[in-house]
BAVO-924134 format. One record per residue: residue in one letter; x, y negated, z negated of N, C-alpha, C in turn. Coordinates in steps of 0.1 Angstrom, whole numbers, plus 5000, padded with zeros to 4 digits. Layout:
REM BAVO-924134
AXYZXYZXYZ...
This chain:
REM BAVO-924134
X122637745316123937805316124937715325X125637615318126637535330127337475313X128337415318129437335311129937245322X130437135314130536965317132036985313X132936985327134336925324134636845322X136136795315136736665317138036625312X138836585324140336595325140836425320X141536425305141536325303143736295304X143936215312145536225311146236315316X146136395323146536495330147436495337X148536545334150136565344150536675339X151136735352151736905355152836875363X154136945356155136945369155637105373X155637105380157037235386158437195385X159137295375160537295376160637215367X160337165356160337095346161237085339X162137015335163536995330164837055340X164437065353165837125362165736975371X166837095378167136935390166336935401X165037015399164237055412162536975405X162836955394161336915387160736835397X159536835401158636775407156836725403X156436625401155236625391154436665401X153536725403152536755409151136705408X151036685393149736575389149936495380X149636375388150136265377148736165369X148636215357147536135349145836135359X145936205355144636275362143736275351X141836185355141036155345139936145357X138936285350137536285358136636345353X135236315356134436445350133536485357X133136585357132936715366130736735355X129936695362128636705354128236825357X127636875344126637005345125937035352X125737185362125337185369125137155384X126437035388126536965402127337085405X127937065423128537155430129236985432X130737005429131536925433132536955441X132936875453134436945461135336875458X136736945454137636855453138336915465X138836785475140036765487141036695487X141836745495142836615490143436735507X144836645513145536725523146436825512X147236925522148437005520149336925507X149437015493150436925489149536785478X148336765482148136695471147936715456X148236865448147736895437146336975436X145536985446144337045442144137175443X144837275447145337405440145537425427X146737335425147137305411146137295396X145537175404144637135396143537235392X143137305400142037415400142637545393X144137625389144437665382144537605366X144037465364144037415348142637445344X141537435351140037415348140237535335X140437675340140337805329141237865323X142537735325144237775314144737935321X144637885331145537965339146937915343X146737815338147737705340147737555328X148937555322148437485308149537305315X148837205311149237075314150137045303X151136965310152536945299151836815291X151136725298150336645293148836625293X148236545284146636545283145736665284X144336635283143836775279142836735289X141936915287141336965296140137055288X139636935289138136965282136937045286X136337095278134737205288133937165274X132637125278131937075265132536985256X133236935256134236815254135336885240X135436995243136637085234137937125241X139337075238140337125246140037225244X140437325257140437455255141637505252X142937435249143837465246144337475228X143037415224143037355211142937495199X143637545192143637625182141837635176X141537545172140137605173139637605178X139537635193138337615200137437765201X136437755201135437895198135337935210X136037885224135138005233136338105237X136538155228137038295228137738325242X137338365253138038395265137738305276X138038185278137838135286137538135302X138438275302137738285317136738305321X136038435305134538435314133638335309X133938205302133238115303133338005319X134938005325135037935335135938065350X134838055356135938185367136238085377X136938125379138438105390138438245402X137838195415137838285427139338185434X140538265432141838205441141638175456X142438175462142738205477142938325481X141838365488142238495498141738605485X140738575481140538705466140638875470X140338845485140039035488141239075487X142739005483143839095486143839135469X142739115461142739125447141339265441X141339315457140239445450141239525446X141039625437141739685433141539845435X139939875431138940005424138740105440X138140175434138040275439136840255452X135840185442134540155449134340035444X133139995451132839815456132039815439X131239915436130439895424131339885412X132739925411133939965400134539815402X134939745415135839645415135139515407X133339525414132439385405132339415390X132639545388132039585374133139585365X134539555371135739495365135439425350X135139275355135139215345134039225337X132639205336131539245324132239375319X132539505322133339635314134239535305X134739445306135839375300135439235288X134339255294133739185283133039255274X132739355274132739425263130839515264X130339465277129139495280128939635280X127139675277127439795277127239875287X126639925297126540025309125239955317X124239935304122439915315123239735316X123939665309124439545311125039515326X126239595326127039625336126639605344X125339725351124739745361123539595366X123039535358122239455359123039355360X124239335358125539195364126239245381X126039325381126739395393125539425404X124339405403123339465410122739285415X123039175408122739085405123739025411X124939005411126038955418125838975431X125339095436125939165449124739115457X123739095449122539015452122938875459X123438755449123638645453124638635463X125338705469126338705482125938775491X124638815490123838845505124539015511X124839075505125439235503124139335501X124339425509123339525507123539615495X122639675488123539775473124139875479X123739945492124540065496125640035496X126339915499127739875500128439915485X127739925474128240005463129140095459X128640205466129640365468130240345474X130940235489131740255495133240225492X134340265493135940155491135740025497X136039965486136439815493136639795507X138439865506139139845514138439915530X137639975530136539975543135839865552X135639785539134839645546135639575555X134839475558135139365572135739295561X136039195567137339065557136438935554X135338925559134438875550133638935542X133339075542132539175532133639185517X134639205521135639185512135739035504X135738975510135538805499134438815496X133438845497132038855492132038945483X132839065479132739125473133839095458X134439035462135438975454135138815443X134238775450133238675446131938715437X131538835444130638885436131538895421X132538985425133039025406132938895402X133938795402133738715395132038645388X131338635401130038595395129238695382X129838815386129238915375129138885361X130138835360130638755346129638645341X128938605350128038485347128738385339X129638355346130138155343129838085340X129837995331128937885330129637785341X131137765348131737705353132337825367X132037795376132437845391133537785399X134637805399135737775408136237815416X136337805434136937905443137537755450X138537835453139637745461139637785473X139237745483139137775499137837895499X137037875493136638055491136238065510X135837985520136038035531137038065546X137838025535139437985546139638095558X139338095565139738195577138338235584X137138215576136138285581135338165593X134638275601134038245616132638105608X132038065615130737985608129838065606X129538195610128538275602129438315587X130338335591130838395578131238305562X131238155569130838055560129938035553X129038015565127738005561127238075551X127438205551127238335542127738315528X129338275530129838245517129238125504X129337995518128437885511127337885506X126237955512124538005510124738075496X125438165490125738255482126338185470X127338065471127738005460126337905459X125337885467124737755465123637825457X123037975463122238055449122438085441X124038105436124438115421123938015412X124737895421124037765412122537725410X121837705418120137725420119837845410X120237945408119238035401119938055391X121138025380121437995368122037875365X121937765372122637635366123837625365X125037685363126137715367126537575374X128037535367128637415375129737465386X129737425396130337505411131437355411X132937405415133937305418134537395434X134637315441134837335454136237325460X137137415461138437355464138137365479X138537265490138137305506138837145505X139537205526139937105533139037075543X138037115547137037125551135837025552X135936895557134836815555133636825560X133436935565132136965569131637045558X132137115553131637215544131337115531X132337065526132036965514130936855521X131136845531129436705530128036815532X128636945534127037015535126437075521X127537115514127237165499127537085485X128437005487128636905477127736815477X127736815461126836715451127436575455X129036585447130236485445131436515452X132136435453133136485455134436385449X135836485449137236415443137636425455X138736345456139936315469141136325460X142036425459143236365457144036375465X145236235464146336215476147536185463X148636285465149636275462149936315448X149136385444149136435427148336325421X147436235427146636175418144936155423X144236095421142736085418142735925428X142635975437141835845447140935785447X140035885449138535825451138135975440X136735915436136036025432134335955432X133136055435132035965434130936095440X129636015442128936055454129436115464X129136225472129436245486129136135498X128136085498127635965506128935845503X129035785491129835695490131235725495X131735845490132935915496133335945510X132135925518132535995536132235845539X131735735532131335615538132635545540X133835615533134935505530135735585540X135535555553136335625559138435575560X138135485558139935425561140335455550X139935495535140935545526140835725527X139635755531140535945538141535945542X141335855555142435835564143835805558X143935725552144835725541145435795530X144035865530144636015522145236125530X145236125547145636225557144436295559X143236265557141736305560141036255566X140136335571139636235581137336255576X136536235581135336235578134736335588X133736365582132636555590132736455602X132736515613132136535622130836425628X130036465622128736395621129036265619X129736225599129636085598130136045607X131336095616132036075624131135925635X130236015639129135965647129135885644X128435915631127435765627127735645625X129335685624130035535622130235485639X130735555645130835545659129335475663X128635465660126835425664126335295656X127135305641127035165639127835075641X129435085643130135015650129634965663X128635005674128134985686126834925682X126534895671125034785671124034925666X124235025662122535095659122435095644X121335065643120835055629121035165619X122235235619122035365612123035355600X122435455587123835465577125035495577X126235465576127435535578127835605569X126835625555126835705548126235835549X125935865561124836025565125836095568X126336195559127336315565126836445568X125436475571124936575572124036615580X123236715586122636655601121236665597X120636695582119436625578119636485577X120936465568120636275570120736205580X121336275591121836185606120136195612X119836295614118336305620117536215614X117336205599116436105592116835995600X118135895602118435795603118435755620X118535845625117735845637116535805645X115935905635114735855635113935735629X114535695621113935545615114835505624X116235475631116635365638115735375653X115435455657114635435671112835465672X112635425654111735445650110135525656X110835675655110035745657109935835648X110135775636109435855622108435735613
């Protein structure tokens, strides 16, 4: 269960034919493999909001297309019917988006809407609430009771309910403490692990993208900088920097340690890879 994007030509403006028009993506061409967890970053302003509204035509491109299984989805015949619940889209800040009465009614939103029947429902909603690390008692209760990370988690869950073949959240942990990351990121990484599911990563966040990204995109300025490996990506530190980014933490180090003579990768953005490379450089592995 995953689908294989791919943005061939891609430009979007705001204000389009006024005196305020501004292109926001300019020819944008990438592809997104089945089943990876990819982040796309870029700073404030580079298009990657944007861009993450086109994945499930929430947002339609004035130019080039926007393929899933290599079918525009914009295309008059394309067979998948509702594309959102083939591609979900978790926005920014989704908990200001519960709506229901109870936490079991808000997840159970979308499968009711696809047309599921009740023992369905309940086995997408018992399942969801599962992969975001939620207790089921939290079921009967109002949303609006929970903590502000129980709330994105629950708001995440709906969407997962739906079972996506394609997973997109844009910041999905913007504001939260590092437990409460941690929680969020653990929960999108067992969606993907336990149905194959392709995960796209909107985050400013370079720690979080070198800990859960497969790949990663950089866009700077409404366009496509770099795209690649995560390793190859945090290795190039002077063009982040040139994108207004800078590298985790860690690779941080490591570059700092090979600039000084130690034998280490400046490709390790993670503190499994920093420890491996440690350890072979002072060879006590």
């Amino acid at each position: 269960m995953s689908a294989k994007l791919e943005l061939q030509n891609v430009s979007y403006y705001y204000g389009k034919g006024t005196a305020f028009e501004v292109k926001a993506l300019d020819n944008i061409n990438f592809k997104v493999e089945s089943g990876s967890i990819t982040g796309l970053i870029g700073h404030t302003g580079s298009g990657k909001s944007t861009l993450a509204q086109l994945f499930n035509g929430l947002e339609k491109p004035y130019e080039g297309k926007v393929l899933l299984d290599g079918c525009d989805i914009w295309d008059k015949k394309y067979k998948g019917a509702r594309i959102c619940f083939r591609v979900g889209l978790v926005m920014q800040y989704p908990e200001y988006q519960l709506f229901e009465e109870t936490v079991y009614n808000d997840i159970a939103f979308g499968p009711r809407n696809m047309g599921l029947d009740q023992v369905q429902v309940d086995e997408r909603v018992q399942s969801a609430i599962a992969f975001v690390g939620l207790s089921k008692d939290i079921l009967t209760q109002s949303p609006f009771d929970l903590s502000g990370g129980q709330k994105r988690r629950v708001a995440i869950a709906g969407v997962m309910a739906m079972q996506p073949e394609m997973l997109v959240l844009d910041e999905p942990a913007a504001g939260l403490d590092p437990a409460g990351r941690a929680e969020i990121f653990g929960g999108i990484r067992r969606y993907r692990d336990t149905t194959g599911a392709t995960v796209i990563i909107v985050s400013h966040s370079m720690e979080d993208m070198a800990e859960y990204c497969d790949d990663i995109i950089v866009m700077h300025r409404g366009k496509v900088m770099l795209s690649g490996a995560k390793d190859e990506i945090f290795a190039d530190r002077h063009a982040l920097i040139e994108a207004g980014l800078d590298i985790p933490q860690i690779a941080r180090v490591m570059h700092l340690l090979r600039e000084n003579g130690l034998d280490v990768s400046a490709a390790a953005c993670t503190k499994d890879q920093a420890l491996a490379e440690l350890l072979k450089a002072f060879k006590l592995k």
